[in-house]
N, C-alpha and C positions, 0 to 999 in steps of 0.2 A: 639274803638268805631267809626261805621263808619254812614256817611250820603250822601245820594246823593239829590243835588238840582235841581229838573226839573219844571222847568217854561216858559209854553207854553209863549212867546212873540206875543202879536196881531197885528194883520196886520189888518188894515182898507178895507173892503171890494172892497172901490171903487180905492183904489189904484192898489190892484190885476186888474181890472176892465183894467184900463188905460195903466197899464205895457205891459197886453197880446193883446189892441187895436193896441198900438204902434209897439208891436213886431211884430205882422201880418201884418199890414201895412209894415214894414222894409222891412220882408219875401218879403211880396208879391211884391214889387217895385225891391228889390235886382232880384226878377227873372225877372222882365219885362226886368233891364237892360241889364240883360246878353245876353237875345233874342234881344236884339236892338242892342245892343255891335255888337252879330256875326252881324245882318241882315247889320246894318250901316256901317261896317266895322270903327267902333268908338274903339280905345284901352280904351280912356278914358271912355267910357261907362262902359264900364268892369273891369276900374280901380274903377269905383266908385262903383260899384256894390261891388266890395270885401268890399270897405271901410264901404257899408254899412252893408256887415255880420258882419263885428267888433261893429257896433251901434246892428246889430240886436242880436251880442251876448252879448253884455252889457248887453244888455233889461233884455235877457234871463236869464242872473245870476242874474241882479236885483228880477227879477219875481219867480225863485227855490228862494232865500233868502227867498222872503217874505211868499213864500209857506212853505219855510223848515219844521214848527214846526207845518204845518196840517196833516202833513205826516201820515200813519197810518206803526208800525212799523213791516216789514212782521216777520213772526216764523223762528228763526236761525239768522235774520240779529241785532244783540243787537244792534247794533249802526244804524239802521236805513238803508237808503240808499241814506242818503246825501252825500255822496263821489262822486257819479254819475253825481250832479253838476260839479265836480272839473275836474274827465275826461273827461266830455263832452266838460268843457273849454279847458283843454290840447288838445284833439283832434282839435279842432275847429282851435286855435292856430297855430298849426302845417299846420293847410291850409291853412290858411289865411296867411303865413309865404310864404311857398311856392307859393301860389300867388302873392304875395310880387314881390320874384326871377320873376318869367316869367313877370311879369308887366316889372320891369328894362331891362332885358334883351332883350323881342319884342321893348320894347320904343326907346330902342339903334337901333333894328336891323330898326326901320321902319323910324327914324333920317334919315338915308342913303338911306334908299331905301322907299320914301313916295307911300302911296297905296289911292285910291279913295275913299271920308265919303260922303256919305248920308246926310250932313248939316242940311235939315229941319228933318225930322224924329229923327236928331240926338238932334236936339235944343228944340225936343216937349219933349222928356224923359226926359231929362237934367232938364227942366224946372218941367216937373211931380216931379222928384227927387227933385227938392227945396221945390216945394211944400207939398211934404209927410212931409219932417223934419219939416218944418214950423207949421202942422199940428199937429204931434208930440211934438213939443214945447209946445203948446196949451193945450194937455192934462199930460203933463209931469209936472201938477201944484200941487205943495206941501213942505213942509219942512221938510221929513223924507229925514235919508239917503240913501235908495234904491232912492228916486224920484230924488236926487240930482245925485247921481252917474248915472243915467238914461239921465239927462239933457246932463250931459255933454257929453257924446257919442254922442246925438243927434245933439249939437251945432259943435262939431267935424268934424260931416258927412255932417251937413248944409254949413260947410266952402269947403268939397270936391266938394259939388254937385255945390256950384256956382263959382267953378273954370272950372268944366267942361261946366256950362252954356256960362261962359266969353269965351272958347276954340272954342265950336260952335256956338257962334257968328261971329268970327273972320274964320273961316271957311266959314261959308257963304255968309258973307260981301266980302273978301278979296282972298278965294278958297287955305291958308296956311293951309294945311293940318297938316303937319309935327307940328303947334299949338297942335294937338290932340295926339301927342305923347309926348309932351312939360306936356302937361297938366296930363296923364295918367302917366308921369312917378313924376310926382309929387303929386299924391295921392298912387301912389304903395308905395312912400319912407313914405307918413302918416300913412301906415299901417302896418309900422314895429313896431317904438317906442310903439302904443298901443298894437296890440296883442303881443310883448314881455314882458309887463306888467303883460300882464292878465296871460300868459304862466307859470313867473316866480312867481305869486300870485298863482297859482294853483301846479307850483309844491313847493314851501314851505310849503303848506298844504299836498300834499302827502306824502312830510317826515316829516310830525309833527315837524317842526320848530313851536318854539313860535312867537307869531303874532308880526311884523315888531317894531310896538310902542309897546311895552310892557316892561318897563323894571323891569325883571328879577332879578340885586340885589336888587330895591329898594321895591319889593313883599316878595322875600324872610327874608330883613329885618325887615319891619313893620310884617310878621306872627310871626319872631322870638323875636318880642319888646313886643306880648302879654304876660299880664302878666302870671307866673306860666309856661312857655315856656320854657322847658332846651335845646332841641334837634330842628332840623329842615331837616328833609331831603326825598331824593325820591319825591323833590318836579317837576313837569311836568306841562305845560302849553302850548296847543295845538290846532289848530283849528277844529272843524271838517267839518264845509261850511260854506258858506260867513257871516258874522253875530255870528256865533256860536263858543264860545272859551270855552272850558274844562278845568278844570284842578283837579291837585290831590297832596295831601302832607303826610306824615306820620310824626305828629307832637309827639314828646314826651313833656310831663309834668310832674311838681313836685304831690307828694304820696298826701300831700291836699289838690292837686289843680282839683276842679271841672270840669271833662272835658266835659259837654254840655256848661258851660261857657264860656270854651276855643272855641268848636265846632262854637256855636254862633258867640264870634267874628271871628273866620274867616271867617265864611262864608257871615256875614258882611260886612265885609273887602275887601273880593274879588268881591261879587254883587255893592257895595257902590259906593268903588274906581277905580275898575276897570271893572266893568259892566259884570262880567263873573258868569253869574246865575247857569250855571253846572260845580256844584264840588263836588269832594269826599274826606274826609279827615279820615282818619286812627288817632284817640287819642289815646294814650296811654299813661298809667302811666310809670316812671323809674323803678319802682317797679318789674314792667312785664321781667323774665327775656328771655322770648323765643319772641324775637322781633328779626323779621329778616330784613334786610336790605340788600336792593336793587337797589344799583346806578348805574343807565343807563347814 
């Protein structure tokens, strides 16, 4: 007997609202800087611009999450097209990575060999830059967890951008250039530890790993403590996008035992305790002797 449970999760309208104000905001500041970066001859402009595609891709996985489940699902794709969040984070990842590399690397090469900044121009972005996150902050107000995972990217980038403000101060005050490779190479190194998060979040989900906290015997247990329970296997637990956890089990039961009873509490069990609204379960009686089984 089998059942699948789909349950659209609501998203409050004004939170989509705020997610996608912020995220163009990020956009659009992450490109001012990079035009400033080259024009100023600023590394650190340009280191913060990266750091802000890493806030600006937060936003954006925050914002597909909360979208996920309006999706309409096209014909041929059964499972949606929620994976396109996942590679779009691994993509992103990967450049923002490589960014990374050439931030360190120019930051070293311009140590030795300092090149001419632009100071004032450099210190009006800088300052635009605190300002956006600031702003951000501001509407980034809520107690779901896409708004909280959103904050803290934002508070993240707010800590790069007035590293770079402090950098082009000291630049203009003082004419220490070599400051602005001090400062660029210390937000290239902030944007490793997060985009390898995100990286390594997105690909546990491409090989359907079961989600980080989850654990596994003590699920597999309480399915197998329901009562009338003999068997318990080809049990799977996997995510399919941010928010969204699957799962499936082929439970066998005893010949009197009622399996929409059984059906019921699992799926109970699994929405209740572990918050996983999509599942399908396979009941069967012992009885049944053409059950096949299949452990991946």
């Amino acid at each position: 007997m089998t059942s699948h449970a789909h349950r659209a999760i609501p998203r409050a309208p004004d939170e989509l609202r705020r997610l996608r104000a912020s995220l163009l905001l990020a956009v659009g500041f992450m490109l001012v800087e990079i035009v400033g970066g080259i024009v100023t001859g600023s590394l650190a402009l340009l280191s913060d611009a990266g750091h802000m595609g890493t806030d600006a891709l937060g936003l954006g996985l925050a914002m597909a999450a909360a979208m996920a489940n309006r999706m309409q699902r096209p014909a041929g794709h059964t499972f949606g097209l929620y994976r396109l969040e996942i590679l779009a984070a691994l993509a992103n990842t990967l450049l923002l990575l490589g960014l990374a590399v050439y931030i360190v690397i120019e930051s070293a090469s311009r140590l030795n060999a300092p090149t001419p900044i632009e100071s004032g121009p450099m210190l009006a972005i800088a300052l635009g830059g605190l300002v956006v996150n600031v702003i951000s902050l501001r509407w980034l107000q809520g107690h779901s967890l896409n708004i909280a995972a959103a904050r803290a990217e934002v508070v993240a980038d707010l800590t790069a951008s007035a590293s770079v403000v402090v950098a082009s101060l000291i630049v203009a005050l003082t004419g220490w250039t070599q400051v602005d490779s001090v400062a660029a190479l210390t937000v290239g190194i902030l944007i490793v530890p997060r985009a390898w998060k995100i990286g390594r979040q997105a690909t546990r989900i491409l090989v359907q790993a079961a989600p980080p906290d989850l654990d596994l015997k003590r699920l597999r247990g309480e399915l197998e403590a329901i009562p009338g329970v003999v068997d318990l296997h080809d049990l799977h637990v996997w995510t399919l996008t941010s928010g969204m956890e699957v799962a499936s089990a082929h439970i066998l039961v005893k010949p009197e035992v009622d399996p929409h009873s059984t059906l019921d509490r699992a799926r109970s069990l699994l929405e209740e305790t572990y918050g996983i609204a999509h599942a399908t379960f396979q009941v069967e009686s012992t009885s049944h002797r053409n059950c096949l089984e299949i452990e991946w």
